[in-house]
C-alpha positions in Angstrom: 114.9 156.7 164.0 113.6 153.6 164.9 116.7 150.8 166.1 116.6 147.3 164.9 114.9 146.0 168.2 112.0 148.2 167.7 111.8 147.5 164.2 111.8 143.8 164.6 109.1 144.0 167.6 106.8 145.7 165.3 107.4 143.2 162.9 106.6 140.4 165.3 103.2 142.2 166.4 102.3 142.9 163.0 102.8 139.0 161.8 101.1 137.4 164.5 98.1 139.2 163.3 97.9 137.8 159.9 96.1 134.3 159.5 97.5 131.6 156.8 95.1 128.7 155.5 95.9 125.4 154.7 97.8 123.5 154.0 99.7 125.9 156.3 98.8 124.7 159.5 100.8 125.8 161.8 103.1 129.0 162.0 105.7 130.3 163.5 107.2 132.9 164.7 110.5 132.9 166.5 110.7 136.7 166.9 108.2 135.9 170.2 109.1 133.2 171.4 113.7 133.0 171.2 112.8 137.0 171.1 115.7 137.1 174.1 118.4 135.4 171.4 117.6 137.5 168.4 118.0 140.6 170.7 121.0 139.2 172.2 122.3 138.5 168.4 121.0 142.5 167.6 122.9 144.0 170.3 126.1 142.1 170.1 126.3 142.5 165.8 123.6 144.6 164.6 125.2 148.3 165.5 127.7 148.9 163.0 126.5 150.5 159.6 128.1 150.8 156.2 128.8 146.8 155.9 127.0 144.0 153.4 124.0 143.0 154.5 123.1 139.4 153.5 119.5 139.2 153.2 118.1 135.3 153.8 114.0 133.9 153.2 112.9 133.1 155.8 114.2 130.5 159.2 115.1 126.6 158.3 113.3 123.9 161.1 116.5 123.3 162.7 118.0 126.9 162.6 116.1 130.3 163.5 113.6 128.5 164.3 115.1 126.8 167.4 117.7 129.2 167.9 116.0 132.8 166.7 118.8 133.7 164.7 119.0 134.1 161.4 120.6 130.6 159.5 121.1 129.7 163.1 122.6 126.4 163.3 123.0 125.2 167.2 126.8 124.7 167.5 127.5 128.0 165.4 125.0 130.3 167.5 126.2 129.1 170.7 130.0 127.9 170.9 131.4 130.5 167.9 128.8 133.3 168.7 128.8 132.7 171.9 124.8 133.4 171.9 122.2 131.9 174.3 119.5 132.1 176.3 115.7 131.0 176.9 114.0 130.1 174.3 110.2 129.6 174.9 108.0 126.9 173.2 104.9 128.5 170.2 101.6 128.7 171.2 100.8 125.7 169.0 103.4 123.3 168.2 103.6 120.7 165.1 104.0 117.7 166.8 106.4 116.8 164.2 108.5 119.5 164.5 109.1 120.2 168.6 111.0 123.5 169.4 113.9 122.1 171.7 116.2 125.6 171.6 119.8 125.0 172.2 118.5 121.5 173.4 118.1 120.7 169.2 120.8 117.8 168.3 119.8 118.5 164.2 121.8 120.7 162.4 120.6 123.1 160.2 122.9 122.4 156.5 122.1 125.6 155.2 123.1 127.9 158.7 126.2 124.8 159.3 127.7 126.3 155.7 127.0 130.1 156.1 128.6 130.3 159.3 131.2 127.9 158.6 132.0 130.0 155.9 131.9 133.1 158.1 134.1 131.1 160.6 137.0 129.2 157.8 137.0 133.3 156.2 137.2 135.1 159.0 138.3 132.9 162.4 136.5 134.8 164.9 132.7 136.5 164.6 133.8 140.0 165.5 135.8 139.6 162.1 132.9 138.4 160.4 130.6 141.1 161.5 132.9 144.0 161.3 132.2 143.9 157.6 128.9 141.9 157.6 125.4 141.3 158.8 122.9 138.5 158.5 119.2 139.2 158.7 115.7 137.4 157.1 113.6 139.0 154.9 111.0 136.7 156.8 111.1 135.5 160.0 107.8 132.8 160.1 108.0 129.1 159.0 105.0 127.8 158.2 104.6 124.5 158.5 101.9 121.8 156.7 100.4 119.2 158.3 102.8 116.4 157.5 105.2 118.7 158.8 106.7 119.8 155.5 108.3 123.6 155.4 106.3 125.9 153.0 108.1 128.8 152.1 106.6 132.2 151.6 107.2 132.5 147.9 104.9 129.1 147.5 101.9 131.2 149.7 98.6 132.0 148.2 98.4 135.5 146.5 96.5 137.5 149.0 98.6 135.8 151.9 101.7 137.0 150.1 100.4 139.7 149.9 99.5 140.5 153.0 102.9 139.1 154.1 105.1 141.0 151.7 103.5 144.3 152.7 104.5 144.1 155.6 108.2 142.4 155.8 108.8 144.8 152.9 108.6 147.7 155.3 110.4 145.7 158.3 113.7 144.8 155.5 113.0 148.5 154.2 113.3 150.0 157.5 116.2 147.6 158.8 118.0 148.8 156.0 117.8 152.3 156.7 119.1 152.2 160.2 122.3 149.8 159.0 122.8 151.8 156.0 124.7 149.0 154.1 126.8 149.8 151.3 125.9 147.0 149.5 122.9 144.2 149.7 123.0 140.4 149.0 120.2 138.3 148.6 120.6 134.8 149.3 119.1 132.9 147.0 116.4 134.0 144.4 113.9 135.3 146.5 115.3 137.2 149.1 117.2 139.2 145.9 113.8 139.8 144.4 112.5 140.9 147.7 115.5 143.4 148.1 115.5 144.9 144.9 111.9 145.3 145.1 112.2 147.2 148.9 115.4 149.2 147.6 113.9 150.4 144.2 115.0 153.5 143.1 117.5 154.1 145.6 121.5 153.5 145.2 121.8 151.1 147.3 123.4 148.0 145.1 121.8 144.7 145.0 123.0 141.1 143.9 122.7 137.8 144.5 124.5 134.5 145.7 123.4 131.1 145.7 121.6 129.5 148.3 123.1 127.2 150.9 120.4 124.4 151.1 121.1 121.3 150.4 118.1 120.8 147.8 120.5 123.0 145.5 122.3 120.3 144.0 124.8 123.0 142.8 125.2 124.2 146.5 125.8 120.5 147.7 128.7 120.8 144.9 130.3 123.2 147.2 129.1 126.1 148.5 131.8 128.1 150.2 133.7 127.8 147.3 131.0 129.0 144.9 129.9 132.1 147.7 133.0 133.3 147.7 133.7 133.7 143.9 130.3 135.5 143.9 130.8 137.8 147.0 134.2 138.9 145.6 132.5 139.5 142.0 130.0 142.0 143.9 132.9 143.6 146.0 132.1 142.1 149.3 135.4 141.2 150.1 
């Protein structure tokens, strides 16, 4: 059986060789480049099996994608995780949107209120992960020209595609070595995504709401509203 790190390897080669057209024009993928974070974030809390996997899109521009972890906010990653390391600048870099790593002074809303969630529930990480684990269903940003964030859902048809194929068999494969008694899309998409990978097996799927702050019911408190809907699914 394939672990996690080889899984997500794959993954990485397998996404550099697609090609996206505008008004993507420029990608990302923080697998490569913070690929000595996310492995560090694999081998401290991706081991344990039988726990809720919460499944996210794909990284924020002030989150994974500085940090390579999933929703990974700066200050959470490094002072309550305790995770850091190198991170590497892309190939091609937006000019408007500079990886800086653990050097980043923005905060990334939607990874500041997951993990300060995680952290107000559970104190430490270790608590947090004993019954949880974080992964994207998608780990590129794509980027337009005037810098905007394009998610995957908004891609053109054969790019989604061609996309889905493959992260479908990454989240599919993921899922089989953590063995999760229960999975939790945040947001929408990434419950589509997982009910779609997990079809006809028993695995249980549901949903909570998203943590950005375009959600104006998220900005109307999120922790709150996650909570309700985690306990409703039997995740706490």
């Amino acid at each position: 059986m394939s672990s996690l790190l080889q899984i997500n390897q794959r993954l990485a080669r397998e996404l550099d060789a697609l090609t996206f057209a505008p008004p993507v024009t420029h990608v990302y993928n923080p697998l490569q480049y913070a690929s000595e974070t996310y492995e560090r974030y694999l081998e401290r809390f991706g081991r344990k099996r039988g726990r809720v996997a919460l499944v996210g899109m794909n990284p924020g521009p002030f989150g994974m994608m500085q940090t390579g972890v999933p929703f990974g906010d700066v200050s959470f990653v490094r002072d309550w995780m305790g995770i850091h390391g190198k991170v590497e600048a892309p190939p091609r870099q937006h000019p408007q949107r500079p990886i800086l790593g653990f050097a980043c002074e923005r905060g990334e809303v939607s990874g500041a209120r997951l993990w300060g969630w995680a952290k107000t529930r559970f104190e430490h990480p270790e608590g947090f992960f004993a019954r949880f684990f974080v992964l994207n269903y998608c780990p590129l940003v794509f980027l337009e020209e005037s810098g905007r964030n394009r998610t995957p859902d908004k891609l053109p048809a054969a790019e989604k595609q061609a996309l889905f194929e493959i992260c479908d068999r990454a989240l599919g494969d993921a899922l089989d070595v953590l063995k999760p008694k229960l999975v939790v899309g945040i947001g929408a998409f990434a419950h589509q995504r997982a009910k779609a990978v997990l079809r006809g097996q028993s695995v249980p799927v549901g949903t909570i709401l998203h943590p950005s702050p375009a959600s104006p019911l998220a900005n109307r408190g999120w922790q709150e509203i996650a909570e309700g809907q985690l306990r409703e699914l039997g995740a706490l």
